[in-house]
Residue, then its C-alpha position, 0 to 999 in steps of 0.5 A: x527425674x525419670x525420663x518419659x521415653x525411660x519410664x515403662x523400660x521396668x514396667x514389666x517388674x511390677x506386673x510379674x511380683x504379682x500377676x504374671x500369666x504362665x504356660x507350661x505342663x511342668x515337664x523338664x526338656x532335655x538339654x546338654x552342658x555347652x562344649x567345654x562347660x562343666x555346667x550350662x548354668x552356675x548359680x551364685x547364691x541359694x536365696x529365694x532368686x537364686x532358687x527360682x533361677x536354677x529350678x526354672x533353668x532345670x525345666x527347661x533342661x539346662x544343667x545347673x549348678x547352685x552355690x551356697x556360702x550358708x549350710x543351708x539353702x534359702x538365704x533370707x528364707x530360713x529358720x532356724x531353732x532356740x530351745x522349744x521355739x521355731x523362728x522364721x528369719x524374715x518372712x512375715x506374710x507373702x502375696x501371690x503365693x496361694x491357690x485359689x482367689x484370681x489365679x494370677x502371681x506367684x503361685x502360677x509359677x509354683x505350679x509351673x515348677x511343681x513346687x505347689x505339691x511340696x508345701x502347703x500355705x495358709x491364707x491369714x484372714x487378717x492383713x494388719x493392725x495399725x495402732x497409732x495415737x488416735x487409732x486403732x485399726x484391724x484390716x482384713x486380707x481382701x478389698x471387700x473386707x478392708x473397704x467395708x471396715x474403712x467406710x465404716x470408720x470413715x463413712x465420708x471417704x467412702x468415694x476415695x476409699x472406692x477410688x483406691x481400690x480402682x487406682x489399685x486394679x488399674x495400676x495392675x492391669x496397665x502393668x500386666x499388658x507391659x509384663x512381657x517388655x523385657x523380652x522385647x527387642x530394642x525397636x519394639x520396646x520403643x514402640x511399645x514405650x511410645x503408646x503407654x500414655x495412651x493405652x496405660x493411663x494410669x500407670x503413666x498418670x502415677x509412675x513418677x508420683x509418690x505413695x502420699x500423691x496417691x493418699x492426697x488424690x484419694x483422701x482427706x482424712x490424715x489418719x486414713x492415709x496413714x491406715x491406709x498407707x500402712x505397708x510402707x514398713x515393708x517396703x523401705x521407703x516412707x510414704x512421701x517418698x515411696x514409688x506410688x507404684x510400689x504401693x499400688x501394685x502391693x496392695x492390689x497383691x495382698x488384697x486381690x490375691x491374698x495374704x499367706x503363710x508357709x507352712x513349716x515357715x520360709x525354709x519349707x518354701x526353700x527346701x522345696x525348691x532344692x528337691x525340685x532342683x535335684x529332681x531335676x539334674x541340678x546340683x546344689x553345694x553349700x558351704x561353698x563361698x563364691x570369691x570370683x567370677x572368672x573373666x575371658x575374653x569380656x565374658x564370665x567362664x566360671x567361678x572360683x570359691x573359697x576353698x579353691x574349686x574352680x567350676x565352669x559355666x556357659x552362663x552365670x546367675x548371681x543371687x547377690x547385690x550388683x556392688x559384690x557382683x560388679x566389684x568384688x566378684x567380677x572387678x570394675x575394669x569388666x564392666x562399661x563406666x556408665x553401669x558402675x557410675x549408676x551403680x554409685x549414683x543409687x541410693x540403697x535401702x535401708x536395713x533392720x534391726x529386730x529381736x526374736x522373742x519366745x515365751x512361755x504363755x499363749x498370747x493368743x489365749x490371753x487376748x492377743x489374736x493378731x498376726x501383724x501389728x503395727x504400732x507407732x503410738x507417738x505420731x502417724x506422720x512416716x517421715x519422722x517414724x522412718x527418720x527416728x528408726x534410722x538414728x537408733x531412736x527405736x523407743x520413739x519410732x514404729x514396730x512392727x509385731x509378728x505374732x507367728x505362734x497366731x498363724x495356726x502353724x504348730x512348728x513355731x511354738x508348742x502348746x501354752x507358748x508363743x513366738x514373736x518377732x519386733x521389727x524396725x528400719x536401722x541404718x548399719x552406720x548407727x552400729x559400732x564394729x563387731x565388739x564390746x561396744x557393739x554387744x552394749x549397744x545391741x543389749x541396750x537397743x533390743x531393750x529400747x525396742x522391747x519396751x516399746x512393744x511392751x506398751x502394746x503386749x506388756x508380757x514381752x517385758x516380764x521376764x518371766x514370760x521371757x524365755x528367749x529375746x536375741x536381737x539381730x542388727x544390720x551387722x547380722x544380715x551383711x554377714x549372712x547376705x553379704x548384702x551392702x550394710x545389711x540391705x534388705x530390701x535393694x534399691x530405695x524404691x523411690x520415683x526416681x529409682x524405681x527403675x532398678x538395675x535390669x537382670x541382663x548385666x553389661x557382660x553378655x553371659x551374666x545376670x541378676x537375680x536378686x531384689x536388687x533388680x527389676x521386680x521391686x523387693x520381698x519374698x515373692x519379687x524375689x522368686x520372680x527376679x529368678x525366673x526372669x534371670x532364667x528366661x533371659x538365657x533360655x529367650x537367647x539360647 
């Protein structure tokens, strides 16, 4: 278990994916590329960490440069086009990334950055469906909706359901007070860690407690603690074994600042990005695969790619996985033992496997008006869900069923047709080589989860309304990420892990800026990992 003198050193993480409060008019300073140095900065990576980095790094005057192994920036954040359909690669729903509601989160720092003028997001009135072998249940995307919809299902739960919501805002606010720690110099990070079980009781009460510790203190009904703790399909880890602060700083995101779309889907949010970096003076390259950092001196000069450019840094930011970081790109002997023990010592998340579907009916029109269901209609119980999808039992375990056509975005489908994406968990070692056999099992696990989201929506089995099904596995996304078997979303955020490794490697001139780090995992962490990255090098400038 985590020490208690250990516990508050990520605190910090969890307050900024959702609530952190920035200064700034968005004007860029002025500053030079150190005497020898090409560039001030070099980005490995344009995924959404990567992106944030060099556009907070370019504000405050840095020159950048991003490097990107994909023809396109914005790594998970894409889309891309099958005949008349638009698909989003992974985005389904961000927190903290709209106007208005408590002006808190992610969308302070898109005005920071100026971004918030180059796209536009679309707040979804709908958090989820869940459909389980008792229930089925629609949420809405803010605590007085969701409450009122609970108490009236379970009237005699309403002091738990009441009570959530407190543990929510709580956990939030505790977090908030900790959000600048990690700038704190070793005495006062002491200082401050030796007052948390004071002054930040309920985040000390839950922080090695897990998401099912929270249901059991709030309800007991079981089918209410499965609604309730829903989201565990976004977040990795089932609900008996995910960080409960995890689940409590989420759920006070989407429910206190809003669930969103963006609009012209993930790859508007990037693009943005990569026009603001150019405003800027950055510079960003793509086609362009880092295969080495180069090492002198017990520090990281600059980088080598694959067609043999060498680039020159003062310092370097890494939108990538600590594993590629330490052992392919840099090299084991750089690094002290103990960080690479740790690194062997933790355990990944999992992967996914899914299918993209376009069809050629309006599903809104014939009944289906839902934007994200999730349906588990065998059991309710996570552990056996979780547990079946990672053995490739897909007809038997959960799906999650985005229907992105319902979002009232035209760039996903035209008139009369509907684009749908099915989610589940997959672990890479289920997938054979790329191959014959790999091809016959894709095929056969893409069917296994189209009928089962067919028990819901039949249409998506008719292939007469089926005009486009591509399944994609955990080969697809380590090829695309160079993640670790696919990896998605980091470290599994159990209490035991859910102090990540930090954005400050061992090397003084080299950080992070992937959700393998401290801010936990997703679209929105990931934006905040690379302003952290970024701020660590301006803060020691």
């Amino acid at each position: 278990m985590i020490k208690n003198h250990r516990t508050i050193a990520w605190a910090f993480c969890f307050i900024l994916l959702f609530s952190l409060v920035f200064t700034g008019d968005g004007q860029a300073t002025e500053r030079g590329a150190g005497p020898g140095s090409e560039f001030d900065v070099i980005v490995i990576g344009a995924g959404l960490g990567g992106l944030a980095a060099a556009t907070h790094l370019g504000l405050n005057g840095y020159k950048v440069l991003v490097l990107e192994q994909h023809d396109k920036v914005g790594g998970c954040a894409t889309r891309f086009e099958r005949g008349d359909f638009t698909f989003d690669a992974s985005l389904h729903e961000m927190a903290g990334g709209g106007p208005g509601k408590k002006d808190r989160g992610l969308y302070e720092l898109l005005k920071l950055w100026g971004i918030h003028k180059k796209v536009e997001f679309i707040e979804l009135p709908q958090f989820y469906r869940s459909v389980f072998p008792d229930m089925d249940i629609r949420l809405p995307s803010n605590w007085e909706g969701f409450k009122t919809v609970l108490k009236e299902e379970w009237p005699e739960e309403s002091k738990g359901i009441d009570r959530f919501q407190r543990l929510c805002e709580q956990t939030y606010d505790d977090l908030m007070e900790l959000k600048d720690l990690y700038r704190c110099g070793p005495l006062k990070a002491f200082f401050i860690k030796t007052l948390v079980p004071v002054r930040q009781r309920t985040f000390f009460k839950y922080m090695n407690k897990t998401l099912q510790d929270v249901m059991d203190d709030c309800f007991r009904d079981q089918t209410l603690k499965a609604v309730v703790s829903q989201l565990w399909v976004y977040y990795g880890a089932p609900t008996s074994e995910q960080s409960a602060l995890l689940g409590l700083m989420a759920t006070e995101g989407y429910l206190g600042d809003g669930v969103w779309h963006v609009k012209g889907t993930s790859q508007a949010l990037s693009d943005a990005y990569a026009e603001r970096i150019r405003e800027l003076g950055g510079e960003i390259r793509t086609g362009a695969l880092v295969t080495r950092v180069i090492m002198e001196n017990g520090i990281a000069s600059g980088v080598e790619t694959k067609d043999g450019a060498v680039y020159t840094a003062r310092y370097i930011v890494a939108n990538t996985d600590p594993y590629q970081l330490a052992f392919k790109l840099v090299g084991e002997k750089h690094f002290p033992a103990k960080y690479i023990d740790r690194l062997n010592e933790m355990k990944p998340a999992n992967s996914l496997f899914g299918v993209y579907m376009g069809l050629n009916i309006d599903l809104a029109e014939l009944g289906y008006e839902d934007t994200e269901i999730f349906y588990q209609p065998y059991t309710s119980d996570a552990k056996t869900l979780y547990d079946t999808m990672m053995r490739g039992d897909f007809r038997n375990g959960a799906v999650a069923i985005t229907i992105y056509s319902n979002y009232g975005d035209p760039i996903y489908a035209p008139k009369g047709k509907s684009v749908v994406t099915l989610t589940a968990y997959s672990d890479m070692d289920i997938w054979p080589e790329y191959g014959e056999a790999y091809d016959a099992f894709k095929e056969k696990k893409v069917n296994e989860l189209v009928e089962l989201a067919a028990e819901l929506i039949p249409e998506l089995a008719d292939p007469e309304c089926v005009e486009v099904k591509e399944g994609f596995t955990p080969r697809t996304l380590e090829r695309f990420t160079m993640n670790k078997k696919g990896v998605v979303y980091g470290f599994y955020l159990s209490p035991e892990q859910w102090e990540k490794v930090p954005n400050r490697t061992p090397i003084p001139n080299l950080f992070i800026a992937s959700n393998w780090t401290q801010v936990w995992h997703g679209m929105t962490s990931a934006q905040i990992n690379g302003w952290q990255a970024a701020q660590l090098i301006i803060d020691g400038d």
